[in-house]
Structure formats: structure tokens, C-alpha cells
N, C-alpha and C positions, 0 to 999 in steps of 0.2 A: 568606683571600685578601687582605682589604685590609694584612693585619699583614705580609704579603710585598711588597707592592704599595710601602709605606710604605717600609720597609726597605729597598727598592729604591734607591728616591727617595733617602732622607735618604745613602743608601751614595755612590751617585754624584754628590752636591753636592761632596767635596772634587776628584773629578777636572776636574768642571766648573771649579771655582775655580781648580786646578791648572792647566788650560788654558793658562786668562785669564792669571796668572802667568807661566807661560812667554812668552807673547805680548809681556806690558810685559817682561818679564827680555831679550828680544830688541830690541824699542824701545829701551830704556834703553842695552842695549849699543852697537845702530848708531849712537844718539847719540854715544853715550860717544867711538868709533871717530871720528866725523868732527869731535868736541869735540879730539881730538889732532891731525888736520889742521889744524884753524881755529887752535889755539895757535899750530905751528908757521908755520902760512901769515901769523900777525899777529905776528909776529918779525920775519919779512922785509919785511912791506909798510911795516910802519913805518919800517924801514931804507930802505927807496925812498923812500917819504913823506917823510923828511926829522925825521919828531916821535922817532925814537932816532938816536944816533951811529951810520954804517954800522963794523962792527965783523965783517971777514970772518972772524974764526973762529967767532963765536955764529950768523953767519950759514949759515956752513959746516955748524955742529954743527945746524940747525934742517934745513938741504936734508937731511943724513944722516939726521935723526930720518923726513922725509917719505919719504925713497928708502925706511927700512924698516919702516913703515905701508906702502908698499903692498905687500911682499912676505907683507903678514896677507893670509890667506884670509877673505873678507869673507864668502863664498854663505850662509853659516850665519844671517846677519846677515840676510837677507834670505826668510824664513820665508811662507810663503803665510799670508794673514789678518792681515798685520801693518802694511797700507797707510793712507793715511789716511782711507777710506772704509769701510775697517773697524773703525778706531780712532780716530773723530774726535777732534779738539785733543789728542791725542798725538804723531801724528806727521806730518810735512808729505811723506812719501814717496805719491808717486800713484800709482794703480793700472796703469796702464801701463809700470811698472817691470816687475811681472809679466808683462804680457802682450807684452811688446815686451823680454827677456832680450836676442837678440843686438845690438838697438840701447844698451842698457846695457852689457855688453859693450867694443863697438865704444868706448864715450863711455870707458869705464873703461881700455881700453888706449892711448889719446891721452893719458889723465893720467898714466900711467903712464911716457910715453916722456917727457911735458914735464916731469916731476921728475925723470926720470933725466940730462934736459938742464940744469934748473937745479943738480943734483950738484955737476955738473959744472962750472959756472962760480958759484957761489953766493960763493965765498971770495977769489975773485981780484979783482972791485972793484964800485962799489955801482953802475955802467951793465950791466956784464955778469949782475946782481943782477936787476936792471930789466927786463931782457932776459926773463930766465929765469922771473920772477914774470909778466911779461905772458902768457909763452907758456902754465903754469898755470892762472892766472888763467882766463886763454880754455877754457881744458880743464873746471873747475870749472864755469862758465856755462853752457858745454855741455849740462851732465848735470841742469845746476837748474832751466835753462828749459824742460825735456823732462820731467822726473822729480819735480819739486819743489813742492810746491804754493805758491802765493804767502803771505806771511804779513801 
């Protein structure tokens, strides 16, 4: 019995392991996901900022890049168990992402409309730029002050 008992044991350590793995393989990626936005979104700001040449076609090609990051299906990204209370100093995502979904939601389709608005004027000159980065900007804030843990 114990030579079953054992064998048990030692059989189900890889899926345990496996888990855990999927867990940071989905950490890793949502990062990864919003390491894409921050690129893009520090193109632009520093165009507003004034520390790059405002330059409306990289700036254009940056709005475009953001318009199609958000047409990625994220939900997958967001796995039960993979909050920062279950992963501490992994990930800054708080557990009420889970439990408050249509307010995440809600927060995610405001950014979704304010990129489709800065698209739209991203290229045409660095106020309309400005314009359309605040409105983001605001949309981002949204969801970090609710969703985010402080760092």
C-alpha cells in the first residue's frame, strides 16, 4: 500500500509543477500583452512630451499598432489563480479583477473607444496627438487605480 501510496505521490508532482507553470506562462504573457501597449503608448507620450520629434507617421504607425492590440482577445490572459494575492511579487493584478469582471469590462471598452479615437487623429499633428493620448491616458488610469496594485 505504501509503494502505491508513494507512486501516487511522486506521479502527481509533475502536474502540480505543470500547474504552477501554466500560471507564470499566463503572468508572463499578460505582461508581455501590456509590455506592447507601454511601448506603443511611450512613442506617443514622448511625442507630446516634447524629449522625440513629433513625427505623424511613426506616430500613426504606434496608434495602429495600439488599435490592433486591442482587437487581441485578452480573457485567456486572465486565468483564475493568477492575481496578486495568489502570486505574490509576480504580478500587480488584484483580485477584484475577478470578482468585479463587468467593471473590468466596462474599464476595457472606454480604452478601447479612446484608442480608436486617438487612430484617428494620431497623424494629423502633435495637439490632436495630445488630445488623443490624454483621452487613453485617462482610460489606462481607470483600470490601474481599480485593478492594479501599487508598486
Amino acid at each position: 500500500m505504501r509503494k502505491v501510496l508513494l507512486t501516487a505521490a511522486l506521479a502527481a508532482l509533475p502536474l502540480a509543477a505543470s500547474a504552477a507553470d501554466v500560471k507564470d506562462d499566463v503572468v508572463e504573457a499578460r505582461q508581455g500583452y501590456y509590455s506592447l501597449l507601454g511601448a506603443n503608448m511611450g512613442t506617443l507620450v514622448s511625442m507630446v512630451k516634447g524629449e522625440t520629434e513629433y513625427d505623424g507617421a511613426k506616430a500613426q504607425t504606434a496608434a495602429d499598432n495600439l488599435l490592433t492590440l486591442t482587437k487581441y482577445n485578452i480573457g485567456h490572459l486572465y486565468m483564475p489563480g493568477t492575481s496578486s494575492e495568489d502570486m505574490p511579487g509576480k504580478t500587480a493584478a488584484l483580485p477584484k479583477i475577478w470578482s468585479d469582471m463587468g467593471g473590468v469590462q466596462e474599464k476595457g471598452m472606454a480604452f478601447v473607444k479612446a484608442v480608436e479615437n486617438l487612430q484617428e487623429v494620431a497623424g494629423l499633428d502633435k495637439g490632436e496627438l495630445a488630445k488623443g493620448i490624454q483621452q487613453v491616458g485617462g482610460s489606462c488610469k481607470g483600470c490601474h487605480d481599480n485593478y492594479r496594485a501599487k508598486h
